[in-house]
N, C-alpha and C positions, 0 to 999 in steps of 0.2 A: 892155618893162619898163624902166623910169626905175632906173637903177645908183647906185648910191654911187658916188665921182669914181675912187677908188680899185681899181674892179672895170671901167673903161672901156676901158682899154689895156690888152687881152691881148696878150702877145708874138707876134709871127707867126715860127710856126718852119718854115714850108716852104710853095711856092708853091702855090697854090692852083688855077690849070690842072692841074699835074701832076699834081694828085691827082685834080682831076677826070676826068682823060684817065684813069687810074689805078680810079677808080671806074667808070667805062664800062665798059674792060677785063672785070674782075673780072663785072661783072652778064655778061656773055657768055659768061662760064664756066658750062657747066652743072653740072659736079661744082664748084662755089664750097662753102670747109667755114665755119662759125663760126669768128670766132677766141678769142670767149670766149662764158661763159656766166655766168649771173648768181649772186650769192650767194644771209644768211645764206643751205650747199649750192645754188650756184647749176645750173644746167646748161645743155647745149647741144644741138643735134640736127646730125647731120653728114647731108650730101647729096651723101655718096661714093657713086656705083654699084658694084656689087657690084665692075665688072672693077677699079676703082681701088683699091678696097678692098683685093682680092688682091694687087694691084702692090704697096699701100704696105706691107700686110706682110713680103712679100720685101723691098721696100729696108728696113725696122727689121732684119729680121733681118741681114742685107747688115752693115748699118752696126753692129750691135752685135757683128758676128766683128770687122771693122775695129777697132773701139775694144778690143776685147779684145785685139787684136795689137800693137796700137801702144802704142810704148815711148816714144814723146815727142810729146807732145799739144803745140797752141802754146795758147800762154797770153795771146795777144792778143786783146784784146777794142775795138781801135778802130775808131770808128765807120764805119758804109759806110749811107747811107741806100736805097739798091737792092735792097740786101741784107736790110734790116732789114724795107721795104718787102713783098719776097717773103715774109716772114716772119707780117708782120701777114697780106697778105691770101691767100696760098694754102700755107701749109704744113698738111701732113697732122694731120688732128685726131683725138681717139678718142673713138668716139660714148660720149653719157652715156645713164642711162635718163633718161625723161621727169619728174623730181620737181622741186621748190621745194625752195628754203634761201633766206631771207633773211638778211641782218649788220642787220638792225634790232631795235631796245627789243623783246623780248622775244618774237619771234615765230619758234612752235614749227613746225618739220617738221610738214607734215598728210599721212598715208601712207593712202591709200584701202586694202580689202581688196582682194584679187584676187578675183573673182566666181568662185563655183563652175561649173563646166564645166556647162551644161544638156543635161538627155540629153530625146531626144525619139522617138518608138516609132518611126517612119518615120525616122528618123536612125538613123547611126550617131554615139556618143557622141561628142562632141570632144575631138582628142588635146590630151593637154597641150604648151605647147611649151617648149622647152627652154631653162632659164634660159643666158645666156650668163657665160663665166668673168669673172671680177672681173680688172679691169686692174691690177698694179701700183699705183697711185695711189689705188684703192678699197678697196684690204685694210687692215683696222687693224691695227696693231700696238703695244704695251703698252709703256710703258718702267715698267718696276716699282721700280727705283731710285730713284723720285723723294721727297721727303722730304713729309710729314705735315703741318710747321710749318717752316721755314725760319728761324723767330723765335725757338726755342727748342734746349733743349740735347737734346730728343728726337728719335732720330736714325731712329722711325719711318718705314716707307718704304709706299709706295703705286701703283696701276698707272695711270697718264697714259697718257690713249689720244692716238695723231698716227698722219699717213696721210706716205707717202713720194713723191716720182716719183725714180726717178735715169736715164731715158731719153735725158737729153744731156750728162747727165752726165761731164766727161772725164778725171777724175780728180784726186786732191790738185795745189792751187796751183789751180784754179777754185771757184768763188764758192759758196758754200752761202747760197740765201735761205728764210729761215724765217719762214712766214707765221702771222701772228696768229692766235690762235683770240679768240673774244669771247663774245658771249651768246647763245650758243645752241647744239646739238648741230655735231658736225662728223661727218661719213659720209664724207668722201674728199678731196682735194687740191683746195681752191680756184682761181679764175680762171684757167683756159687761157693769159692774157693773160701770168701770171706765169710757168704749169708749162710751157707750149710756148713761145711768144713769147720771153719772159727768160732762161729756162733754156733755150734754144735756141742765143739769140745768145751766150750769155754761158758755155755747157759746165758749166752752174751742174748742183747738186742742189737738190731743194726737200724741205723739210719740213713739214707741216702740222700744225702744234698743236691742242691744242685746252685751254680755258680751265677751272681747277677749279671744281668743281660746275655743269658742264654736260657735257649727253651722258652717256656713262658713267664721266665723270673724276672720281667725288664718294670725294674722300678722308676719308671715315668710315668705320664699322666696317660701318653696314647699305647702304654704297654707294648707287646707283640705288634701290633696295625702299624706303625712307622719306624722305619729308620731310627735311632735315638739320635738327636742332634749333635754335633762337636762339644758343643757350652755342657749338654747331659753328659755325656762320655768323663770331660776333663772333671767335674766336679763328682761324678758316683762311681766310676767304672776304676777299682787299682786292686791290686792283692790286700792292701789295708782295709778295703769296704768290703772284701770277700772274706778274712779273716776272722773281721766283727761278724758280719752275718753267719756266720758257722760257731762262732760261742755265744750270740744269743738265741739259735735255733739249738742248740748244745741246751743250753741252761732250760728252754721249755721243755725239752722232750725229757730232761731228766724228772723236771718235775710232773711231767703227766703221766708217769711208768710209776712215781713214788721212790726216784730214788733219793737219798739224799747229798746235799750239794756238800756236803762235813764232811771232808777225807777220815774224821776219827771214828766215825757214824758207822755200825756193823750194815747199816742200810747203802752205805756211799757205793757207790757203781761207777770202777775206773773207768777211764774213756781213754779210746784207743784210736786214734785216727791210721785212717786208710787211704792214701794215694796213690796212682801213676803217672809217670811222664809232672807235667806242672801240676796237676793235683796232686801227686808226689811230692813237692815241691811244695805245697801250701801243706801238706799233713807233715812234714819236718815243721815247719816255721809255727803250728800252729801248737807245737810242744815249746816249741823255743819261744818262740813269742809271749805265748800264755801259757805258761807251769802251773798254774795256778786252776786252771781248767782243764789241759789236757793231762792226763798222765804218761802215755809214750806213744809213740809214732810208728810206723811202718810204711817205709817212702818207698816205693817200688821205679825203678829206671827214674831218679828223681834229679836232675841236672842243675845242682845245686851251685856249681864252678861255670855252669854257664852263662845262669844270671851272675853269678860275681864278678864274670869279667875276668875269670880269674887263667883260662888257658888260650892258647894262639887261636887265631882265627880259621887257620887250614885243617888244625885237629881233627874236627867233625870230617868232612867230605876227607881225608887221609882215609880213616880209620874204616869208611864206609866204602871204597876205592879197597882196602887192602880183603874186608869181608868178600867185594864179588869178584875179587881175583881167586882166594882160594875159590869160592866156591864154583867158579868156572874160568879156570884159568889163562890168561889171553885176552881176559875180558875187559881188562883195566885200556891195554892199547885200541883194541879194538873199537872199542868206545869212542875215545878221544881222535882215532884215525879218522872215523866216521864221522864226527863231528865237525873238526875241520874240513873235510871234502864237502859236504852238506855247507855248511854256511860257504864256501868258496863256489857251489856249484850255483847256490839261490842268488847272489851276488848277480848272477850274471845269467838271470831269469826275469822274465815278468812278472809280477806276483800272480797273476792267474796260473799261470804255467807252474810255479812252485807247491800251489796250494793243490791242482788237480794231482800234480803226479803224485803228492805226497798222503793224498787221503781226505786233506782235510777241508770239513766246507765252505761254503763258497759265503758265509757271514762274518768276515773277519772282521775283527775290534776296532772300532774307528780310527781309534789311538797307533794302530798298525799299519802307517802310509809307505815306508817304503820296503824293499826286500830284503835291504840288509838288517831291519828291527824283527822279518816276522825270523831272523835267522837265530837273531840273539836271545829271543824270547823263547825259540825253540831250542839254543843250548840250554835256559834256567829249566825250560820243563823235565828235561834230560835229568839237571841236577836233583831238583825237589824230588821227581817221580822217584828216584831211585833211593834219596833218602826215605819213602815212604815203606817202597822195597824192601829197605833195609829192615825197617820195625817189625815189618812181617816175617823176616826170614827166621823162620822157627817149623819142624827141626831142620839144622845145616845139612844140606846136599842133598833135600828135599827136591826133585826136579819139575814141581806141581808151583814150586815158590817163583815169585815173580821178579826176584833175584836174578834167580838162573832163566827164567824165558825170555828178560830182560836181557842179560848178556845175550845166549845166543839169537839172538832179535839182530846185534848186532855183530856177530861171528859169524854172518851167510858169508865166505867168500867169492861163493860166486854171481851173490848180490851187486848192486850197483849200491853208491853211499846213501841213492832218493831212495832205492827200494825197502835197504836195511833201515833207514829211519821212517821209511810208512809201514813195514814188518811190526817196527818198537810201536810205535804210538795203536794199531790194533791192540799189541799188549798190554799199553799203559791203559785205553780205551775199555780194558776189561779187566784188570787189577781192582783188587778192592777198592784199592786208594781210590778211583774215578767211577767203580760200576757201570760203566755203560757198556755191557756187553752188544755186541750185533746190530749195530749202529750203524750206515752205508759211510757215514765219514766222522772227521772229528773235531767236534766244537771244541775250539779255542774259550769261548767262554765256560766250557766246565774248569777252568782254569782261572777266571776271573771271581774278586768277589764283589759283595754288591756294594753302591755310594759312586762316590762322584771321583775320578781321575784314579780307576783303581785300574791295574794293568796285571800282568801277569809275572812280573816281574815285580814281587812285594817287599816288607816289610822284614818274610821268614823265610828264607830261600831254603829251607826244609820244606816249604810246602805250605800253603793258607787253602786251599780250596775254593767253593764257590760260596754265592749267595751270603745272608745274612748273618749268617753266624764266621763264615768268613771275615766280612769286614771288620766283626768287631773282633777277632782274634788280634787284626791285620793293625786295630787302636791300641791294644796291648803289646805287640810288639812294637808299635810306636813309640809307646809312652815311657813302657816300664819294665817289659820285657824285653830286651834289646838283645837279637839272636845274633850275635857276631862268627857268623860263619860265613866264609869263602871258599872260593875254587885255585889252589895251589898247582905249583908245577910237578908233584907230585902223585896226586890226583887224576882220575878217569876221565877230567871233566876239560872242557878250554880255561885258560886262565883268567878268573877273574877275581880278585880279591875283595875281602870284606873292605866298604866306603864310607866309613860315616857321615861324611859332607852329602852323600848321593843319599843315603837315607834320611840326614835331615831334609833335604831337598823335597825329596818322596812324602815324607809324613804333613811336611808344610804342604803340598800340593791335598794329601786325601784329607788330613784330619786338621790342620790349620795349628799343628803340637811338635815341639821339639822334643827328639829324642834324650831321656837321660838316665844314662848305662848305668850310675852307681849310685842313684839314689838309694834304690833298695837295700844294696848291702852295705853299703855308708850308715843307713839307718837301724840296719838288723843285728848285721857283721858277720853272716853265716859263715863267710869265709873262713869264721874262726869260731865255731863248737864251742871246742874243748876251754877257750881263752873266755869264753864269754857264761858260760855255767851249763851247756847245755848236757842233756842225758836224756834216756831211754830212746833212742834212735836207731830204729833196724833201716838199713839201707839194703838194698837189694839191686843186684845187675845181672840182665846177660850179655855175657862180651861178646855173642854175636851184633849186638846195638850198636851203632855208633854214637849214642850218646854215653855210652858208658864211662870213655873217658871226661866226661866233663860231669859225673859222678864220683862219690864218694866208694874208692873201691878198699880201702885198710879201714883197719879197725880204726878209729883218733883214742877211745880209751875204752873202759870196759865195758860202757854201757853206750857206748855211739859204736855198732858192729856192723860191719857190710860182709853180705853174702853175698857171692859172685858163681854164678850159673854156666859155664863154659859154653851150653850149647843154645843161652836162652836168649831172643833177640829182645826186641820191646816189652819189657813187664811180661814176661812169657810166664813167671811163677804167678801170675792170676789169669793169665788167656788158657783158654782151651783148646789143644796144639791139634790134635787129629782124629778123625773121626774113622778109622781105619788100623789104626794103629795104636799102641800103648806109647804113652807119654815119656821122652826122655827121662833115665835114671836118675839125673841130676836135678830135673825139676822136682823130679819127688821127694828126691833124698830137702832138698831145698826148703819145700812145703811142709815136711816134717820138720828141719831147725827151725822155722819162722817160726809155727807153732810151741816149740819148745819153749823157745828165747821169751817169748809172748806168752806162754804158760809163767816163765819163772818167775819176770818179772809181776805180772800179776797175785803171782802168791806171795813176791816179797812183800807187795803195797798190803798185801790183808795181815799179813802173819805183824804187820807194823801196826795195825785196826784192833788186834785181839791184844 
C-alpha cells in the first residue's frame, strides 16, 4: 500500500532476529497461551493442558500468600526487555469463555442460547455440565455513589457497573490503570495485554469501566427496561458526563485499594488510563482534561482529528479504498463497477424481484418504499460493512480477512452485478461485524438500530449497528460526535459526500437534536496538545486502519509520542490477531515500547515521590 510520507518511518524498537529466534521458540511450545484477546468484550482461548493448568493454580496461590506477607513490595518498574519479553509470550493466562465484544460504532454482544440437552429413548439424557466459577475480572460489581448529572446541583446518585483484576497487584505506591469503557456493553476486564502483560510488569491494579447508557450503566429511573427518552439523552448522555464518572469511579477505587490521592505520598498510585478507538479518545482527554487525576494516557487507534474536525471528509473511505486494493488488487473498481450496475439493475425491478434475487428477506423496513431507496441503502451498507472490514483487517494479506472475501465477493467475473452483491451480503451476513452466520436470507434490519425513524443510513456511515445500544451510539454521533465521513470520487464506493444539512435533518427526525461538530474541541482544543500544556500521551496506530489518519501519527513533543504499527488495523496492539499463528513482529516489537515508554514515565513520577 502507497503511505503518506509521514506513516513511512516507523521507529524500530527491537531487532528483528531476536524476535524471530523468539517467535520460533514459542511456536515449540506446546502449552503456548494467548496473550490477548480481542475487544468491543474481546476474548481468548488458553491451550494450557490440564497438568499446567494445576501447576499454575498452585503458583497464583503460592504467589498470592507471598504478596500477602510482604511488608515492602519494590516499586521499581525499570525496563528489562527479557523480562518483559517472557511476559508477552508465555505467562500464565485465564481461559475466557468463547464470546465476541467488539470496541466498534455500535456493535452489540450477540449471545446464542445454550441448546436444550436432547434426550433420546436409547440414550441416556445428557448431563448437564457445570458452569465454571467466574474469575475475579468477570464479576460486576456496582459503584452506586456515582452522580446522575455531574452538571448540576442535584446530587442524585446512580449504580455504574465496572469489572476489577488486582491479581498483580502489589499494593499502594503501584500503578492503578483504568480502562476505558465506550460504546457498547462491558461483561469483564478488557485486553490481557493490559490485565496480565501491564499489570504484571507494572504490580499495577486494573479497573474496568464501563460508559453511561451502555450495558446496564443507564442512569434513569426505568434503567436498562426502556429506551432512555430524547429530554434523558440531551441532558446526561456527552463525553463530559462520561469523563466525570470515570474520575469519580477513579477516586473510589483509589481509595478502597488504600492508595493515596498525594502525588507526594510514597502510597500515591499513578493512574494510567487505557483506550481504543473513542475510548481511545476519552483516555487522551482524560489526561488532558484532568492532570490532576490522571497521570498519562495510552489512546490506542484514537481519532482525535476526527472529532476536531480537523481533516477532509473523503480521508476515511480514501484510505480504506487504498487498504482493499492492495490487499486484493482490482478490488477498489470492482466494487464500485458493481455498485453502479446493482443500483441501475434494481432501478428497473419490483422490489420483490430485487430482494428474492439478492438474498435478502422478504421483511423489509417500512421506511423502504421504493427500489430505488432499498438501492441506496444498499450502497451505505457496502460502505459501513467494509469500513468495519477494515478494523479487522489484521494480519495484511490474511485471506480468512473479511477484507479480502469482501473484494473477491465482488471480483466473480463471471457473476452477474445481482449475483456478485448477494455473493457480498452472504459475507457481510457472516463477518464479525453482523454474526449471522447460515441464515436462508438477509435481514435488513440487522442493520438498523432501535427508536423511532432510524434507517439504515445513520448518523456513522462507518457503521452503528442494531438494537439498543446502537441507537444510542446513533445520539452521540448526533450530538457530539459528529463523524464527517463521505464517499469521494476516489473511493471504492458510489459518490456520496459528507451533508451536514441531511444529518441535521436525520438527527432532527431520530433524536429531536442538532448536530454540533465543534463543540467539543472549541471547549478542549485537543486539536492543539502541545499549545495547550498537554503530556504524557502514548498514541498508538496501525496503518492498516483507516482511521489512522485522522490520528495522531508524529510525535507533537517528547512526552505526546505516537507509535505506528505498519501491519496493525483497529487497535491491533491490544486485539489478539491469530489463533494459528505467532503474532506480527511489529505488534510485539510495539507492545514492548508501550510498555517501556509506560515503564519510564512511571519511574520518573516516583523517582519525583522519593
Amino acid at each position: 500500500m502507497s503511505l503518506p510520507m509521514s506513516y513511512q518511518s516507523v521507529p524500530q524498537v527491537a531487532n528483528h532476529t531476536e524476535l524471530a529466534n523468539h517467535e520460533t521458540a514459542r511456536l515449540q511450545r506446546d502449552d503456548s497461551v494467548r496473550e490477548y484477546t480481542s475487544e468491543p468484550g474481546a476474548s481468548f482461548a488458553s491451550s494450557l493442558p490440564r497438568a499446567a493448568k494445576i501447576f499454575l493454580v498452585g503458583l497464583a496461590v503460592l504467589a498470592f500468600m507471598a504478596l500477602a506477607s510482604s511488608s515492602s513490595p519494590s516499586n521499581s518498574t525499570s525496563f528489562n526487555k527479557e523480562d518483559l519479553e517472557v511476559q508477552l509470550w508465555g505467562s500464565s493466562r485465564h481461559e475466557l469463555d468463547d464470546h465476541k465484544h467488539k470496541h466498534k460504532h455500535g456493535h452489540k454482544h450477540k449471545h446464542e442460547p445454550e441448546p436444550e440437552p436432547k434426550h433420546h429413548h436409547d440414550k441416556k439424557p445428557e448431563e448437564k455440565k457445570e458452569e465454571k466459577p467466574l474469575e475475579e475480572w468477570q464479576i460486576p460489581r456496582y459503584f452506586n455513589d456515582q452522580l446522575v448529572d455531574h452538571f448540576s446541583a442535584d446530587t442524585t446518585t446512580w449504580s455504574n457497573r465496572y469489572y476489577i483484576s488486582s491479581e498483580y497487584f502489589k499494593g499502594p505506591g503501584h500503578p492503578l490503570i483504568v480502562i476505558m469503557g465506550g460504546e457498547g456493553p462491558v461483561d469483564e476486564v478488557f485486553y490481557p495485554f493490559v490485565k496480565d502483560t501491564l499489570a504484571g510488569k507494572f504490580g499495577a491494579f486494573v479497573l474496568q469501566t464501563e460508559h453511561r447508557f451502555y450495558g446496564t450503566s443507564i442512569p434513569t429511573d426505568a434503567g436498562a427496561a426502556a429506551l432512555p427518552t430524547n429530554d434523558e439523552f440531551k441532558q446526561l448522555l456527552s463525553p463530559d458526563q462520561a469523563l466525570k464518572d470515570f474520575v469519580r469511579i477513579t477516586r473510589h477505587i483509589q481509595a478502597e485499594i488504600g492508595c493515596s490521592a498525594d502525588r507526594t505520598s510514597p502510597e500515591y498510585c499513578p493512574v494510567i488510563t487505557v483506550g481504543a478507538s473513542y475510548p481511545g479518545f476519552l483516555s487522551a482527554m482524560m489526561r488532558f482534561v484532568y492532570p490532576e487525576v490522571v497521570d498519562m494516557s495510552y489512546a490506542s487507534s484514537a481519532p482525535l482529528l476526527l472529532y476536531a474536525q480537523a481533516r477532509s471528509t473523503e480521508v476515511y473511505f480514501d484510505y480504506v479504498t487504498q487498504v482493499a486494493e492492495t490487499a486484493s488488487p482490482g478490488c477498489a473498481a470492482a466494487t464500485k463497477s458493481t455498485l453502479l450496475q446493482v443500483k441501475q439493475a434494481i432501478s428497473g425491478m419490483s422490489m420483490h424481484k430485487a430482494v428474492k434475487d439478492l438474498g435478502i428477506c422478504n421483511n423489509i423496513p417500512e421506511y423502504i418504499t421504493t427500489s430505488e431507496l432499498l438501492a441506496e441503502e444498499l450502497t451505505m451498507m457496502v460502505g459501513f460493512s467494509n469500513a468495519d472490514f477494515n478494523m479487522d483487517y489484521h494480519p495484511p494479506g490474511d485471506k480468512n480477512t473479511d477484507v479480502i472475501k469482501g473484494c473477491h465477493a465482488f471480483q466473480q467475473d463471471k457473476k452477474t452485478p445481482m449475483e456478485r452483491m448477494a455473493n457480498w451480503l452472504v459475507v457481510k451476513a457472516e463477518s464479525g461485524a453482523t454474526d449471522h452466520p447460515g441464515e436462508p436470507c438477509y435481514d435488513l434490519h440487522w442493520d438498523i438500530p432501535s427508536g423511532p425513524n432510524a434507517t439504515i443510513t445513520g448518523a456513522d456511515w462507518s457503521g452503528m449497528g442494531d438494537g439498543d445500544t446502537a441507537n444510542t451510539w446513533e445520539y452521540q454521533c448526533c450530538k457530539d460526535l459528529i463523524i464527517e465521513t463521505g464517499f469521494g470520487p476516489n473511493s471504492m464506493f458510489l459518490d456520496r459526500p459528507f451533508d451536514l444539512d441531511w444529518l441535521t435533518e436525520h438527527c432532527q427526525a431520530r433524536f429531536q437534536v442538532d448536530p454540533q461538530p465543534t463543540r467539543m474541541v472549541d471547549n478542549w482544543h485537543f486539536d492543539k496538545l502541545v499549545e495547550h500544556g498537554a503530556s504524557h500521551i502514548l498514541f498508538t496506530n496501525g496503518l492498516q486502519d483507516g482511521w489512522s489518519p485522522l490520528s495522531f501519527t508524529e510525535d507533537l513533543s517528547e512526552t505526546i509520542v505516537a507509535l505506528n504499527l505498519p501491519s496493525g488495523a483497529h487497535h491491533s496492539d491490544l486485539n489478539e490477531c491469530c489463533k494459528d499463528r505467532p503474532e506480527e513482529p511489529d505488534i510485539v516489537e510495539g507492545r514492548i515500547e508501550v510498555a517501556r515508554i509506560l515503564g519510564e514515565w512511571i519511574d520518573e513520577l516516583q523517582q519525583q515521590v522519593q
